[in-house]
MILOTI-69485 format. One record per residue (C-alpha): x, y, z. Coordinates in nm, 4 decimals. Example, Ala and Ser with C-alpha at 12.3 -4.5 7.8 and 13.67 -1.06 7.14 Angstrom:
# MILOTI-69485
<r><xx>1.2300</xx><yy>-0.4500</yy><zz>0.7800</zz></r>
<r><xx>1.3670</xx><yy>-0.1060</yy><zz>0.7140</zz></r>
# end
This chain:
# MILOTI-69485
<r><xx>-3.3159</xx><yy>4.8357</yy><zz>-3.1479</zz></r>
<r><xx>-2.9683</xx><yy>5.0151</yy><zz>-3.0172</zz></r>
<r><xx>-2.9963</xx><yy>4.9537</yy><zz>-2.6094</zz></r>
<r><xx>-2.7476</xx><yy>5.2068</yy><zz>-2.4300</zz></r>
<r><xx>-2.5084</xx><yy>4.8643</yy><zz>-2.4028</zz></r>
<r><xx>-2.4373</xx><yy>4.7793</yy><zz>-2.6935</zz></r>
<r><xx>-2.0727</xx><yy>4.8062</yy><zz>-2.8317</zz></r>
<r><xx>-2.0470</xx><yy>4.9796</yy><zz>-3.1735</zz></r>
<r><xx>-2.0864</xx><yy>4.8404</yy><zz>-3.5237</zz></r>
<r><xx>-1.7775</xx><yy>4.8470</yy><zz>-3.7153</zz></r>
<r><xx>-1.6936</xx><yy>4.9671</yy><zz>-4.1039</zz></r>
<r><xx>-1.3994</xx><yy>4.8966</yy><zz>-4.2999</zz></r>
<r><xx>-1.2846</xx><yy>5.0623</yy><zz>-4.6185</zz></r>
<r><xx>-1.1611</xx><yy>4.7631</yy><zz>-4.7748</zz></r>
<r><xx>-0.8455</xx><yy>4.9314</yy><zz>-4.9559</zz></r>
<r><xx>-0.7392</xx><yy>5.2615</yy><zz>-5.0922</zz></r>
<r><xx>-0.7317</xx><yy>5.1937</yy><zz>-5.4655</zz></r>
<r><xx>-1.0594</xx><yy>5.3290</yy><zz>-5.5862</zz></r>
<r><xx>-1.0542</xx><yy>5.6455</yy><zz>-5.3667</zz></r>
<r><xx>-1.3086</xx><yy>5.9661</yy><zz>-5.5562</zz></r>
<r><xx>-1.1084</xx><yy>6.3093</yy><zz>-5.4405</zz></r>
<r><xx>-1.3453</xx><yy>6.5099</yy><zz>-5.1964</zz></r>
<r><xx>-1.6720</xx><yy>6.6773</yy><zz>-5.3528</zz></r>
<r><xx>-1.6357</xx><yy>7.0661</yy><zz>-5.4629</zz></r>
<r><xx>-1.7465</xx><yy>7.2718</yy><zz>-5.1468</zz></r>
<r><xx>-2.0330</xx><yy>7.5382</yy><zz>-5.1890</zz></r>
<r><xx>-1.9006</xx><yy>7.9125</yy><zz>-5.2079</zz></r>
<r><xx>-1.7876</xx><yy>8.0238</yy><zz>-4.8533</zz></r>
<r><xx>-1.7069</xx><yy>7.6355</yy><zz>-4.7318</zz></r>
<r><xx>-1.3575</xx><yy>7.6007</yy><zz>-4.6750</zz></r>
<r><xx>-1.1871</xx><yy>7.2359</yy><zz>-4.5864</zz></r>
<r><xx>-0.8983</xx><yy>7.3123</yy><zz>-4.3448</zz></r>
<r><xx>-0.6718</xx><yy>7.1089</yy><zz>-4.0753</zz></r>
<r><xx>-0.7448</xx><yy>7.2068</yy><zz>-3.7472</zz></r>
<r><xx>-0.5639</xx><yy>7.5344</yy><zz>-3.6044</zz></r>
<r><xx>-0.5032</xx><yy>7.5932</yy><zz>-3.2315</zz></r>
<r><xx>-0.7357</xx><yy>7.8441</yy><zz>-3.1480</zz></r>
<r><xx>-1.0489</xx><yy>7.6189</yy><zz>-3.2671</zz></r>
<r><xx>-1.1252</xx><yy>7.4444</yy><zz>-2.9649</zz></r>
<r><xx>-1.4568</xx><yy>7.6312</yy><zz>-2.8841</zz></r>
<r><xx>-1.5906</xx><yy>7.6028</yy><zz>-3.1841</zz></r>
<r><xx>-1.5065</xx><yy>7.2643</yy><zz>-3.2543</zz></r>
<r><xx>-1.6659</xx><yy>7.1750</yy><zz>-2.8795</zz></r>
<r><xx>-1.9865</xx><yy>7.3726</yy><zz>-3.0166</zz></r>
<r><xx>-1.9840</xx><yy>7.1714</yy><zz>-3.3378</zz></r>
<r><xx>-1.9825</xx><yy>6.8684</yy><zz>-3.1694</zz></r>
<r><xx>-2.2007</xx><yy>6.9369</yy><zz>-2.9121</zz></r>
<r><xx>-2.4592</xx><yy>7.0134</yy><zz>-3.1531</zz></r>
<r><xx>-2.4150</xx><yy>6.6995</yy><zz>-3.3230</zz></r>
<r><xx>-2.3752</xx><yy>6.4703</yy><zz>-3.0848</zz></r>
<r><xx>-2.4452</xx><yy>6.6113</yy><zz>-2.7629</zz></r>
<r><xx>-2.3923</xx><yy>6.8603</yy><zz>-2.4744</zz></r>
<r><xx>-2.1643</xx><yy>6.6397</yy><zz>-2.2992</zz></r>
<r><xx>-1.8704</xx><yy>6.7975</yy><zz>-2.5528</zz></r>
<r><xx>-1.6785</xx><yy>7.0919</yy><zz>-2.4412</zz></r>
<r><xx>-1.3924</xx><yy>7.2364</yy><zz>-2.5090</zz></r>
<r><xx>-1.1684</xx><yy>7.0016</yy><zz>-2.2216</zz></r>
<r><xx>-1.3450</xx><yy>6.6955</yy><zz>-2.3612</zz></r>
<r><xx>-1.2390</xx><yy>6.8383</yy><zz>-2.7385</zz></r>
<r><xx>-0.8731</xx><yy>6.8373</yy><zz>-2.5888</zz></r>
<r><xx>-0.9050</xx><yy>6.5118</yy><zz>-2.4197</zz></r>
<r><xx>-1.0751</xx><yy>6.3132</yy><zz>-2.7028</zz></r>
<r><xx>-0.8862</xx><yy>6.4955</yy><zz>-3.0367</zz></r>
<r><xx>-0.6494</xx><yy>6.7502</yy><zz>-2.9906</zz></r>
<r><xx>-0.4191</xx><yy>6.6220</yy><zz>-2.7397</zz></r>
<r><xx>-0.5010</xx><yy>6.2580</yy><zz>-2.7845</zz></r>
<r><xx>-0.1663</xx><yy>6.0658</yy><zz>-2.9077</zz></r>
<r><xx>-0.3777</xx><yy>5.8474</yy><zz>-3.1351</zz></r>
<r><xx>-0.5601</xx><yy>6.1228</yy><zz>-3.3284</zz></r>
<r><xx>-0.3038</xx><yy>6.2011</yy><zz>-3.6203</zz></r>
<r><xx>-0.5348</xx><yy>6.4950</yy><zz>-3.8129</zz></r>
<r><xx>-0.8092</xx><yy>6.6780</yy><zz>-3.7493</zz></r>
<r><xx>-1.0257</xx><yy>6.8174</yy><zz>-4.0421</zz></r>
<r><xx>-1.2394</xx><yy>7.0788</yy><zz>-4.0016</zz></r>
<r><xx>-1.4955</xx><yy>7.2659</yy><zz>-4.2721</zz></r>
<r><xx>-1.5523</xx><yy>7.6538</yy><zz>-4.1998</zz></r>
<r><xx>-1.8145</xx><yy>7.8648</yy><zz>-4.3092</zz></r>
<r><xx>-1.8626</xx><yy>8.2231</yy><zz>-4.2312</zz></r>
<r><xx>-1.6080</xx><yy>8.2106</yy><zz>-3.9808</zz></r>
<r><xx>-1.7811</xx><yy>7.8963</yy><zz>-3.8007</zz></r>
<r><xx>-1.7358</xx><yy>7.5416</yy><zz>-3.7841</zz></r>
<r><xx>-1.9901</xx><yy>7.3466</yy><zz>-3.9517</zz></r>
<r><xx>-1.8048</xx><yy>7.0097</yy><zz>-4.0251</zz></r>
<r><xx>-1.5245</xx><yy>6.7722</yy><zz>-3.8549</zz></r>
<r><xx>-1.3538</xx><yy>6.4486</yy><zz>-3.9036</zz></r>
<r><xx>-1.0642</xx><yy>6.3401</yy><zz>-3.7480</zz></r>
<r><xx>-0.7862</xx><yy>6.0132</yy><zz>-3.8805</zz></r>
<r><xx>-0.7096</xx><yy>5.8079</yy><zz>-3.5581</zz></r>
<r><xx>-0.4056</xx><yy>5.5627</yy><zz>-3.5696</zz></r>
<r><xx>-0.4153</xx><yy>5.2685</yy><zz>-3.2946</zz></r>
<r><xx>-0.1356</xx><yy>5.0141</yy><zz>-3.4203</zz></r>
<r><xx>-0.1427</xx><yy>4.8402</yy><zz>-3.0698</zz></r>
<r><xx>-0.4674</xx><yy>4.7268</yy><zz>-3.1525</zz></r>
<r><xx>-0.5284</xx><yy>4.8167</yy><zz>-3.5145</zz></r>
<r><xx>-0.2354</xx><yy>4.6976</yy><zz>-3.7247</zz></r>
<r><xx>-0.1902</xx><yy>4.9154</yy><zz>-4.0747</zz></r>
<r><xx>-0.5048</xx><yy>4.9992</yy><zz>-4.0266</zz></r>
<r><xx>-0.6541</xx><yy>5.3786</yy><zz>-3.9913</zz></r>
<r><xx>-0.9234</xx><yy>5.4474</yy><zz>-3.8169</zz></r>
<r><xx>-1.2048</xx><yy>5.7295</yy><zz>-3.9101</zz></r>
<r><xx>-1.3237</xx><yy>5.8938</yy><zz>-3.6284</zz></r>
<r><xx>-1.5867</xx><yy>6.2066</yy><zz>-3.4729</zz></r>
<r><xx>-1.7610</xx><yy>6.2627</yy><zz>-3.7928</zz></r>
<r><xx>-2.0201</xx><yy>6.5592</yy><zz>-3.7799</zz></r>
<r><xx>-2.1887</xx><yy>6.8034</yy><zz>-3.9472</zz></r>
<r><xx>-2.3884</xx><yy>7.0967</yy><zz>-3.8017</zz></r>
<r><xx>-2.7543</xx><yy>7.0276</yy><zz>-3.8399</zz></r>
<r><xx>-2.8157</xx><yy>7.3404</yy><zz>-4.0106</zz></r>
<r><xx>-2.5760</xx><yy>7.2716</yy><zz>-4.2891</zz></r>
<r><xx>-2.6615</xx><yy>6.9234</yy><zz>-4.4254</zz></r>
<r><xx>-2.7335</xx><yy>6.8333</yy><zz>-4.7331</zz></r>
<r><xx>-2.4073</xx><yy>6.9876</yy><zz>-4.8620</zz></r>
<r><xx>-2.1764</xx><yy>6.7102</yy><zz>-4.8856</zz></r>
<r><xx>-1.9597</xx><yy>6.8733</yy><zz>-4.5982</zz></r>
<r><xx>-1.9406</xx><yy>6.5259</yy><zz>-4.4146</zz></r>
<r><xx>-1.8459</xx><yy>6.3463</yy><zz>-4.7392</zz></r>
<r><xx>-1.5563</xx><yy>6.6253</yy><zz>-4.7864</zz></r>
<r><xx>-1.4012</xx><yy>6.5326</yy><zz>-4.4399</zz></r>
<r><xx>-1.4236</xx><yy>6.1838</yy><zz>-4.4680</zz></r>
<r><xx>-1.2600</xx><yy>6.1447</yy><zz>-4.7979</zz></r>
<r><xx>-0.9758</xx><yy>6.3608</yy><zz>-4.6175</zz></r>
<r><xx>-0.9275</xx><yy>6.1522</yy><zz>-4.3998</zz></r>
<r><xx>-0.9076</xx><yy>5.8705</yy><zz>-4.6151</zz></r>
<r><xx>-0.6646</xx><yy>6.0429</yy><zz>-4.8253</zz></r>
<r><xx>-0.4557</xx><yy>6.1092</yy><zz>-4.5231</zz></r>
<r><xx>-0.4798</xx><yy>5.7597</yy><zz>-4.3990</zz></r>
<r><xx>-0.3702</xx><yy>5.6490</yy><zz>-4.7551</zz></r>
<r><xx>-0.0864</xx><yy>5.8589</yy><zz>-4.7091</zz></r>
<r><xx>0.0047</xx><yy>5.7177</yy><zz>-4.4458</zz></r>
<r><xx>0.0129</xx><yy>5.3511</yy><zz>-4.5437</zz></r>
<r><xx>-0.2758</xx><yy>5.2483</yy><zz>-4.3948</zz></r>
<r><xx>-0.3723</xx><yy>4.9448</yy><zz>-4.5371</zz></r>
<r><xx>-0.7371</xx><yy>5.0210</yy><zz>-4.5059</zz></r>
<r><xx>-0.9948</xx><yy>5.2236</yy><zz>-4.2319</zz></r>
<r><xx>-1.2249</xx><yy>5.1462</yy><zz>-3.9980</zz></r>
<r><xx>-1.5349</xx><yy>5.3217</yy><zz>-3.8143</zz></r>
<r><xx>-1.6871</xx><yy>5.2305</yy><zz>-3.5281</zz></r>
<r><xx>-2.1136</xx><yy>5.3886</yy><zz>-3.5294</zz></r>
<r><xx>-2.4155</xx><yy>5.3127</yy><zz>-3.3615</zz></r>
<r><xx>-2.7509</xx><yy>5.1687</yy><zz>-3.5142</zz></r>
<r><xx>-2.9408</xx><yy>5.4767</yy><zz>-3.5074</zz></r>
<r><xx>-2.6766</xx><yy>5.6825</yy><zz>-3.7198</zz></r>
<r><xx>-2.9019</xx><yy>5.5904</yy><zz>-4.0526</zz></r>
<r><xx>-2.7382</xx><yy>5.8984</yy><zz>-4.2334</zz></r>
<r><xx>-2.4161</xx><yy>5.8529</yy><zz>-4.1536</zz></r>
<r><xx>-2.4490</xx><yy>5.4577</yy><zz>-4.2253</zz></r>
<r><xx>-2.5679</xx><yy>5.6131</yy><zz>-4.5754</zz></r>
<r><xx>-2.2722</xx><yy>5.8431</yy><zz>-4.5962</zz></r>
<r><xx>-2.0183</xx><yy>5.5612</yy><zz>-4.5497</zz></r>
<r><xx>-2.1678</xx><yy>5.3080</yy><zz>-4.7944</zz></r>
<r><xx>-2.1904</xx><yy>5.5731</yy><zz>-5.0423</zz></r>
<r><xx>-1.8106</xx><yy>5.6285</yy><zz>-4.9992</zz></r>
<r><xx>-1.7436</xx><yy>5.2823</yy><zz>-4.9548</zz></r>
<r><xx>-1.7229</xx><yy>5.0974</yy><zz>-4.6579</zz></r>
<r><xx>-1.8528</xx><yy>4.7673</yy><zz>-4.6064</zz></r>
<r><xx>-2.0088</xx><yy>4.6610</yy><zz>-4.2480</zz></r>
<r><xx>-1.7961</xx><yy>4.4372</yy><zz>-4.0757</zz></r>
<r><xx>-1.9780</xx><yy>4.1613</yy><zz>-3.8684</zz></r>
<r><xx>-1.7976</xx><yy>4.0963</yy><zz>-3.5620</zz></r>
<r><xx>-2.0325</xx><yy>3.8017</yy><zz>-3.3996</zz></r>
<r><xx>-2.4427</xx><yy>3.7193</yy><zz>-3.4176</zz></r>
<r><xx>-2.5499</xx><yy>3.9978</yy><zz>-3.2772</zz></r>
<r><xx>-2.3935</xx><yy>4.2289</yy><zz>-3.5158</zz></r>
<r><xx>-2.5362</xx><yy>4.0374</yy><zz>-3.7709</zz></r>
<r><xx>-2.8682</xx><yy>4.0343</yy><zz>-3.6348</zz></r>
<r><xx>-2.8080</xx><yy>4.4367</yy><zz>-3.5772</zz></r>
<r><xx>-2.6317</xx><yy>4.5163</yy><zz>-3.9539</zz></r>
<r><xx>-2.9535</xx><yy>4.3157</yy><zz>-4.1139</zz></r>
<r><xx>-3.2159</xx><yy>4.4909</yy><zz>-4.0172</zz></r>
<r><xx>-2.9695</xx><yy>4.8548</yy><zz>-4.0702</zz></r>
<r><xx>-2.9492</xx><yy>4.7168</yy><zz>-4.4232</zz></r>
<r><xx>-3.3614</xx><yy>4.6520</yy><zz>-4.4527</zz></r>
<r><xx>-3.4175</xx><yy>4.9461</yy><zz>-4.3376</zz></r>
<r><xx>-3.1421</xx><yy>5.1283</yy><zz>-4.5605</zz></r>
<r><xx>-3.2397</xx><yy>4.9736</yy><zz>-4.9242</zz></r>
<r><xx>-3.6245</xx><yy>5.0115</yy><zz>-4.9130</zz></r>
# end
């Protein structure tokens, strides 16, 4: 079980050769970059999805004016943000790799493939890039996105026992 403590479980994306191009969007979903101006609704996306600890100076701190954060992708609907991913780029301690990072989707518009749409931006960014491949850093108790990011491809990455221990009974769980 996840205990507050524990460090993250990391994904990679092995390589960019096989990457599928994002899913078709449902009328009135549009995939965009990030535009100044989308702070507060980003904040309120995020908040909703992971918590009320995001507002719009943590969205600044964390994405927009981070220097590691390279893109920011963003799905609207009716004027709204419903979906976000963002391509992170830490050479210092990730070499030629990219990094996938803040992946959400507003609980009241799941089930549309939103989150698959920014992710494989963001892979197709990072490819563009030269990243050699992507990680993703997630937590035990993100079973949906876990789903999400074997069905696009990555691969956990054990990094000691007790990821191992943790990734094998995320796997039991996921394939029954």
């Amino acid at each position: 079980m996840f205990e507050p403590d524990d460090p993250g479980l990391f994904m990679r994306y092995p390589a960019f050769d096989d990457l599928i191009p994002p899913p078709q969007l449902p009328e009135g979903y549009t995939l965009r970059t990030y535009q100044p101006g989308d702070d507060a609704a980003l904040a309120t996306l995020l908040a909703r999805a992971f918590g009320p600890e995001w507002d719009e100076k943590k969205v600044r701190e964390a994405l927009v004016d981070a220097p590691d954060v390279k893109e920011i992708y963003v799905v609207e609907y009716a004027g709204t943000l419903v979906a976000t991913a963002s391509a992170r780029v830490i050479p210092e301690e990730f070499p030629d790799v990219g990094y996938l990072h803040w992946v959400a989707s507003d609980p009241d518009h799941r089930g549309r493939q939103l989150a698959l749409a920014v992710v494989q931006r963001v892979l197709d960014y990072l490819r563009s890039i030269n990243a050699q491949n992507a990680l993703l850093e997630t937590q035990d108790w993100r079973e949906s996105a876990i789903r999400l990011y074997t069905r696009v491809g990555f691969v956990p990455e054990y990094r000691g026992t007790r990821a191992q221990l943790r990734w094998s009974r995320i796997l039991r769980k996921l394939v029954h």
